[in-house]
N, C-alpha and C positions, 0 to 999 in steps of 0.2 A: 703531730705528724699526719700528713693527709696518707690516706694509703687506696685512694681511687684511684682506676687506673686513668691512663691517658684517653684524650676522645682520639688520637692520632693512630694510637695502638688499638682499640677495638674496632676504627673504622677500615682503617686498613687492612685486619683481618677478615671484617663484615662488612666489605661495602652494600650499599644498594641496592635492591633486586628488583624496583622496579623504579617508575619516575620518579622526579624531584621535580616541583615546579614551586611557582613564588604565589602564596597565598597570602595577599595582607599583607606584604612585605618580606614574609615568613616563610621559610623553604618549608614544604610540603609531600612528604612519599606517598606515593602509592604505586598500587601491585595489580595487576589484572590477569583475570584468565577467562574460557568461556567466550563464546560467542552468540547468545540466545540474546532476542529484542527484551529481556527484563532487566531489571538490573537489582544488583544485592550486596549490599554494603556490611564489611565482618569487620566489628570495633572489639579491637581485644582491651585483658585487663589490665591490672596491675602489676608491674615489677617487666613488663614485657612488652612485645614488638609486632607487625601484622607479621611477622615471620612464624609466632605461635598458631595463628589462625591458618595460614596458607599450609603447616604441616600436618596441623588436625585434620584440613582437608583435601590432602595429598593423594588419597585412596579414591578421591568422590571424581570421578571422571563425566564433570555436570555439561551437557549443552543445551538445556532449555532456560538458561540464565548466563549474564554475565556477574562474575565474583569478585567483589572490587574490594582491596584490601587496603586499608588506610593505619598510617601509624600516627597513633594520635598526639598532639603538641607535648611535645619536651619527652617523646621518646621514638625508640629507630633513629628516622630521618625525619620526622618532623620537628622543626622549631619552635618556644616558646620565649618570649619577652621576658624583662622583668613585671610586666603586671601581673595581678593575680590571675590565675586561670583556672576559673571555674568550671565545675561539666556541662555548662550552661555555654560559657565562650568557647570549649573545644566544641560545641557543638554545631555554633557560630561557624567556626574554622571548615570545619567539614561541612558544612553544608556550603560557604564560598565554594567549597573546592565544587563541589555537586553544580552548581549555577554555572563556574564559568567553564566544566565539561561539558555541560548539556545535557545531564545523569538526570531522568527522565521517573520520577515518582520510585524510587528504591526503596526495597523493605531492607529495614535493619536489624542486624543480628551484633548480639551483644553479648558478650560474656565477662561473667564477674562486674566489676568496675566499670568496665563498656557498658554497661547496660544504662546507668543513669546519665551517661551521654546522651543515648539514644532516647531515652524520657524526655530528657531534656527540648532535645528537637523535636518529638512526638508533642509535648502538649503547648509548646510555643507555635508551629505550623505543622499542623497534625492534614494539609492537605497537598503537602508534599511529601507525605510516607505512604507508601501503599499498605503496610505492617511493620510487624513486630517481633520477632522471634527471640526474647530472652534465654539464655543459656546459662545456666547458674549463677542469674543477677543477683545483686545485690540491691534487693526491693523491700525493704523495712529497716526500720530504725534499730532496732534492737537484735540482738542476736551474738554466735559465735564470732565474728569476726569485731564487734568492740572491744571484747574479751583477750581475741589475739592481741588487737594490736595494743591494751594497755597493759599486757603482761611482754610484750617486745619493747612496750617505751616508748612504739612511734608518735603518744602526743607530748610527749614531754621533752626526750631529745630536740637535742636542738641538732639544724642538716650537718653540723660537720660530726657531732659526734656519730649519728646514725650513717654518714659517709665513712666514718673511720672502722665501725665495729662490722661496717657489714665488708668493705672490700677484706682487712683485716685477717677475716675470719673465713673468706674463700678460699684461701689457701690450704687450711686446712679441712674440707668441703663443707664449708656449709652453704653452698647454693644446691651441691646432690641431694644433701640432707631436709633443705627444704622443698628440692623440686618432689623428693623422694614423700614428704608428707602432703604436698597439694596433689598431687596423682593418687594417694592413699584413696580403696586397697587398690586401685590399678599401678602397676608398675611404671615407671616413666620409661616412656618408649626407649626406644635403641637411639642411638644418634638425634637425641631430640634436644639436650643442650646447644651441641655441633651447632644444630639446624634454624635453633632460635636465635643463636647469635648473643651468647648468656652475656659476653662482654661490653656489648654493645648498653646493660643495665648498671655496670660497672661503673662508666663517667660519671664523674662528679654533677655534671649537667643532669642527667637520665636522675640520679638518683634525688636530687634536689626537687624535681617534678612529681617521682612519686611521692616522697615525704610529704608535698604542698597538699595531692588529691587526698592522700590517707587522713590527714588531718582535717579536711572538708565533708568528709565520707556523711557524716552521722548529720549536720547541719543543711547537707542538699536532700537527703533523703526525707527526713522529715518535711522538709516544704514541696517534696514530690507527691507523697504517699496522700499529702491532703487532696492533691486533683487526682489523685487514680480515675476516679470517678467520671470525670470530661473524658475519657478515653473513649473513641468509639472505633475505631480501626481495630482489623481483626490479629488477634495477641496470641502468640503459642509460646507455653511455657516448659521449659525442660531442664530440671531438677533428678541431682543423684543422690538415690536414698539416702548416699553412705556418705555426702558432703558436710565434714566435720567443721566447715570455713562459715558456710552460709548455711543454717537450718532449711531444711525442704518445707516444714509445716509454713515456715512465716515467711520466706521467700520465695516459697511456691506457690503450691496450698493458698495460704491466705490471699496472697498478692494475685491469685487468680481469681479469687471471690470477688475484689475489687473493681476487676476490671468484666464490661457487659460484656464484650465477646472477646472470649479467652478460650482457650485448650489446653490443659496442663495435663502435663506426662510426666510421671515419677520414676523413672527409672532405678529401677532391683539393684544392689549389690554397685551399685557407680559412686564416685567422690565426686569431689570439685572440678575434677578438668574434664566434665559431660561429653565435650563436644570431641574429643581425642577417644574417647571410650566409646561412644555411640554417632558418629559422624553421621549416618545413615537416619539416623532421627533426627538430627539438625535439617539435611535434605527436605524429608519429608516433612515437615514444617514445613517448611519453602515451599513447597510444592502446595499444601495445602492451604496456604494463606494466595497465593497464584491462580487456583484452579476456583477460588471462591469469586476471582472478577471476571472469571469465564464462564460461571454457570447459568 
């Protein structure tokens, strides 16, 4: 028995919130706000949609930037084929989309899983990114989150079983219960399921895409981490002590060793979702990777 729900039923509940256009063939969302000559591109992570990103930064009333929110292939509203889709080809995907906007050297902000998107396009055309702002990337090979995913099963299930245990098991919350340990110790906001549009991860389609990345995760990183080193655009890193998902030492810490010009921030008493707990530091990032081509 499948027990995903319908795309009919979580889109009609969560349509749209900003464009859709054809990229590649491929319907394509994105969100915009802001009206500043920058531009700044928020790649969310796993299991979610740029709707996670546009409420983390709901409180940031930015005008010296445009905020451009992209949902990445095979989730929201963007589409994915049946080929393989690597973080290397959604990175492809997003940058068409960058070209035939006219999106003008945009620094990238990444969080989680988004971040080796953003690598991706960083060290293939590292002169169409002005930066780099990781947010509790997922920047080393090894760590808590290989750990998650082989005591959850995600390399072994196959997509219908891991469709069936996770719609399944919503019912009786286990999407609170795991939004409730990625926010760990921060609380999951008020209306922050609502807001993300949790349903919208529910289709059989959404969830067949994360399964694909999760099972890529350990095989892109590794062939990332070997070029850290070409990296010459300016990197700000931001890490929360208390992120049980991705170690701070080897996804922060080290990963900023790596890289020549880096700024890493450890944030006190913060988990995995950095950017919802400290928005304001995300900001300033931005700002400070910005003010570095004005000096």
């Amino acid at each position: 028995r499948d027990y995903s729900i319908s795309s009919e039923h979580a889109e009609r509940r969560y349509p749209p919130i900003g464009q859709c256009e054809l990229i590649n063939g491929l319907q394509f969302h994105s969100f915009q706000t802001g009206v500043g000559e920058e531009n700044v591109i928020f790649i969310h992570g796993a299991n979610i949609n740029l709707r996670d990103w546009v409420f983390a930064n709901s409180g940031t009333q930015e005008k010296s930037y445009k905020s451009i929110y992209v949902d990445r292939p095979g989730f929201g509203y963007s589409e994915r084929d049946n080929s393989s889709w690597t973080a290397k080809k959604q990175a492809a995907q997003i940058r068409e989309f960058v070209r035939i906007n006219k999106i003008n050297r945009p620094i990238l902000v990444g969080h989680s899983w988004g971040a080796l998107v953003a690598l991706e396009w960083i060290l293939a055309h590292p002169e169409e990114i002005r930066g780099f702002v990781s947010v509790s990337g997922v920047n080393a090979s090894f760590g808590s989150i290989a750990e998650w995913m082989s005591r959850e099963g995600l390399f072994n299930l196959t997509v219908e079983l891991y469709s069936q245990n996770l719609a399944k098991n919503a019912s009786r919350g286990s999407i609170e219960r795991f939004a409730t340990r990625v926010f760990s110790p921060q609380r999951v906001p008020e209306e922050y399921l609502e807001s993300v549009g949790v349903d919208l991860s529910r289709r059989r389609k959404t969830i067949m895409a994360n399964n694909e990345d999760l099972k890529q995760t350990a095989t892109i990183v590794a062939n990332l981490e070997k070029r850290y080193s070409e990296i010459r655009l300016p990197v700000d890193i931001i890490h929360g002590e208390r992120d049980w998902l991705l170690k701070p030492r080897m996804h922060g810490k080290e990963f900023s060793e790596k890289i020549q010009n880096s700024n890493y921030t450890l944030l006190n008493g913060v988990g995995h979702m950095s950017h919802h707990a400290r928005p304001d530091v995300v900001n300033s990032a931005i700002k400070r990777i910005l003010a570095s081509f004005h000096m």
